[in-house]
Every structure is written in C-alpha cells, then in structure tokens.
Backbone bond lengths (Angstrom), bond angles and torsions (degrees), N, CA, C in turn:
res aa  C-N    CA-C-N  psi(-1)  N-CA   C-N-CA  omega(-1)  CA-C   N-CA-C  phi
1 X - - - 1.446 - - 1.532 111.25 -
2 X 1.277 105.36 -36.82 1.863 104.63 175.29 1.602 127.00 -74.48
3 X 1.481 84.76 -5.30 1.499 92.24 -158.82 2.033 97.43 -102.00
4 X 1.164 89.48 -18.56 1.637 86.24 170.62 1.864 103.62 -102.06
5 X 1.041 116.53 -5.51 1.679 107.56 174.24 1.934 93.24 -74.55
6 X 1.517 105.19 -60.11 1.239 104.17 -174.64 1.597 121.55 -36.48
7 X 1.406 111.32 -46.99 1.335 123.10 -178.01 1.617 113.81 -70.93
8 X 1.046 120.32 -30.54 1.349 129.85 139.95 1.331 141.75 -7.02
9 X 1.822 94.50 -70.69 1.132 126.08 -170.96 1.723 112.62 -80.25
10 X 1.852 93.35 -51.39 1.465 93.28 160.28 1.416 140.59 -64.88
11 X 1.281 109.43 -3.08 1.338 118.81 -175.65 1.971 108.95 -106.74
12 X 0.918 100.56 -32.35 1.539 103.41 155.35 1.512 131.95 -69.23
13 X 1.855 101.61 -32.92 1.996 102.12 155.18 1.544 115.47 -50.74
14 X 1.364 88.49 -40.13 1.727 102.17 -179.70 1.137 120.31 -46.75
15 X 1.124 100.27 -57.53 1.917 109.45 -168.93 1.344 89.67 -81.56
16 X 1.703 151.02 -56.51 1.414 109.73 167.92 0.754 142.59 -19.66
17 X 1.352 116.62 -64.36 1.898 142.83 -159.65 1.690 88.95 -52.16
18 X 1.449 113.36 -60.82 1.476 139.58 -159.75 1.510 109.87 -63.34
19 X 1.160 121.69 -28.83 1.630 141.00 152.06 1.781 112.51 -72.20
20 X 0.737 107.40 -26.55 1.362 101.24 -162.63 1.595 90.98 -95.71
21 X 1.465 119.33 -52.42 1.440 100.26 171.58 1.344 123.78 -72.01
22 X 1.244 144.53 -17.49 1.434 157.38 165.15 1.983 91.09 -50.05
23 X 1.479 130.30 -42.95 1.209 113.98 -159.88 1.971 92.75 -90.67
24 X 1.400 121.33 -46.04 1.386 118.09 -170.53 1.711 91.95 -59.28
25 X 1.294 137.22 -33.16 1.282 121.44 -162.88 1.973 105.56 -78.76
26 X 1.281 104.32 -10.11 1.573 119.50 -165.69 1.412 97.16 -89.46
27 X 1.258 120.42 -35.93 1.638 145.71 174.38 1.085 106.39 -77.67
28 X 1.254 131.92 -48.28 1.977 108.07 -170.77 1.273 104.66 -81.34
29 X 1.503 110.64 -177.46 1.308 126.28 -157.71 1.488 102.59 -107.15
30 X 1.292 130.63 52.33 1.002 140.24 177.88 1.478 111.52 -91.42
31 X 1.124 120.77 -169.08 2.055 112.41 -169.14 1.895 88.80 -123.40
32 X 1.278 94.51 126.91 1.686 132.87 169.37 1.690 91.78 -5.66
33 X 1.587 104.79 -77.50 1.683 109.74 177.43 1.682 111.66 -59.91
34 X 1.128 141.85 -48.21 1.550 118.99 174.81 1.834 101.47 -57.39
35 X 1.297 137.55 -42.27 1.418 131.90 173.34 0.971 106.66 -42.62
36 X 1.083 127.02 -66.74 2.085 132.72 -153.60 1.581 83.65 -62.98
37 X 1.596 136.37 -41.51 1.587 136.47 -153.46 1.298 92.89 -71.43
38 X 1.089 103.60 -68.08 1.762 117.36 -162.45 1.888 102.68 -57.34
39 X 1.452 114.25 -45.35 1.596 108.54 167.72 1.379 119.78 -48.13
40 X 1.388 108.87 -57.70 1.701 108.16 172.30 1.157 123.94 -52.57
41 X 1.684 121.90 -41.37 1.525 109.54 -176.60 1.426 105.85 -89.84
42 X 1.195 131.28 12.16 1.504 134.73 153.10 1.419 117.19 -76.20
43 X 1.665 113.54 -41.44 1.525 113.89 -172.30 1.906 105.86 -97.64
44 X 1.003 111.25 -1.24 1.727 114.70 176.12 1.286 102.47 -113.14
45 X 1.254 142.65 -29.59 1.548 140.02 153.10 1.578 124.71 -101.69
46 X 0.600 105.34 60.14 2.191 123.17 -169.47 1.712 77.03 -27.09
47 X 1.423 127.79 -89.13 1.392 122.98 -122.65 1.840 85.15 -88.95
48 X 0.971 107.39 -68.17 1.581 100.26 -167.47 1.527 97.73 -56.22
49 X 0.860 138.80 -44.50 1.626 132.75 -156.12 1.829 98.15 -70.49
50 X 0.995 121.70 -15.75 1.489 146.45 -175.84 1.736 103.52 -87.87
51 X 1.618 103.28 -62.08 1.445 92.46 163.64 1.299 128.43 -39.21
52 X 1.454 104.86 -58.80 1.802 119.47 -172.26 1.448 112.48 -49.38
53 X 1.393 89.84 -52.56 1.731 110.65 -174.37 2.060 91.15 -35.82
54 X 1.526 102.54 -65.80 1.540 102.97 -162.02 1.405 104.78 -66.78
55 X 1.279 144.71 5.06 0.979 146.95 -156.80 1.722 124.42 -108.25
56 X 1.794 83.91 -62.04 1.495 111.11 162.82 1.293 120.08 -128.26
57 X 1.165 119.21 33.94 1.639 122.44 -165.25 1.947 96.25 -94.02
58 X 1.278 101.96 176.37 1.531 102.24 -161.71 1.940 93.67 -88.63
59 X 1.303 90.01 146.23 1.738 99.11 -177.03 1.954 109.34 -113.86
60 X 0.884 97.57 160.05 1.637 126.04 -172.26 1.825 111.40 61.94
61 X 1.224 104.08 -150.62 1.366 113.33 -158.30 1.524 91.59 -109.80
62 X 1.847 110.00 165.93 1.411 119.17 147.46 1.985 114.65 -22.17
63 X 1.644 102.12 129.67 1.429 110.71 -172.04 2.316 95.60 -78.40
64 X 1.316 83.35 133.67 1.695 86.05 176.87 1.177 114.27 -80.97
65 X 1.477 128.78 144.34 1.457 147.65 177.13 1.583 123.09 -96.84
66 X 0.974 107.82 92.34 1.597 91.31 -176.94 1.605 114.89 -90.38
C-alpha cells in the first residue's frame, strides 16, 4: 500500500516538473521548431526528456526589443 502511494507521489513530481518545463520552454526565446522539439521530447519521455530539458533545454526569457 505504501509503495503505490509513493509511486503516486513520484509520479505527480513528475508531471509537475514536466509542466513546468513545457511552460519555461513556451517562454524562452527559442525558435517555434526547437519549442514544438523540446515539448515532444518532454511529453514522450517524461523523466529523461525532463533531464535533457535541464541539461540542454533552451535558457532565459523572450529576447527584448527596443
């Protein structure tokens, strides 16, 4: 019984983590096609695609325009 709450629990960090990078990757200033890439190998590989994401995933925010 603990062992499926646990799995549970870890699998719901998961799907945070996995949301949360799906939105910073929607947010940086990366190009439309690396987004759609980096979304898919986040939502077809949850945990490793999550690794990568933090690894090599695109960094900072929308580029500013003055």
């Amino acid at each position: 019984m603990i062992d499926m709450q646990i799995g549970g629990l870890l699998g719901l960090l998961i799907l945070i983590a996995d949301i949360y990078a799906i939105v910073k990757t929607l947010q940086s200033g990366a190009s439309t096609g690396a987004k759609v890439l980096w979304i898919l190998v986040v939502l077809i590989f949850p945990v490793v695609g999550l690794l990568f994401w933090l690894l090599f995933g695109p960094r900072g925010g929308r580029p500013v325009h003055a």
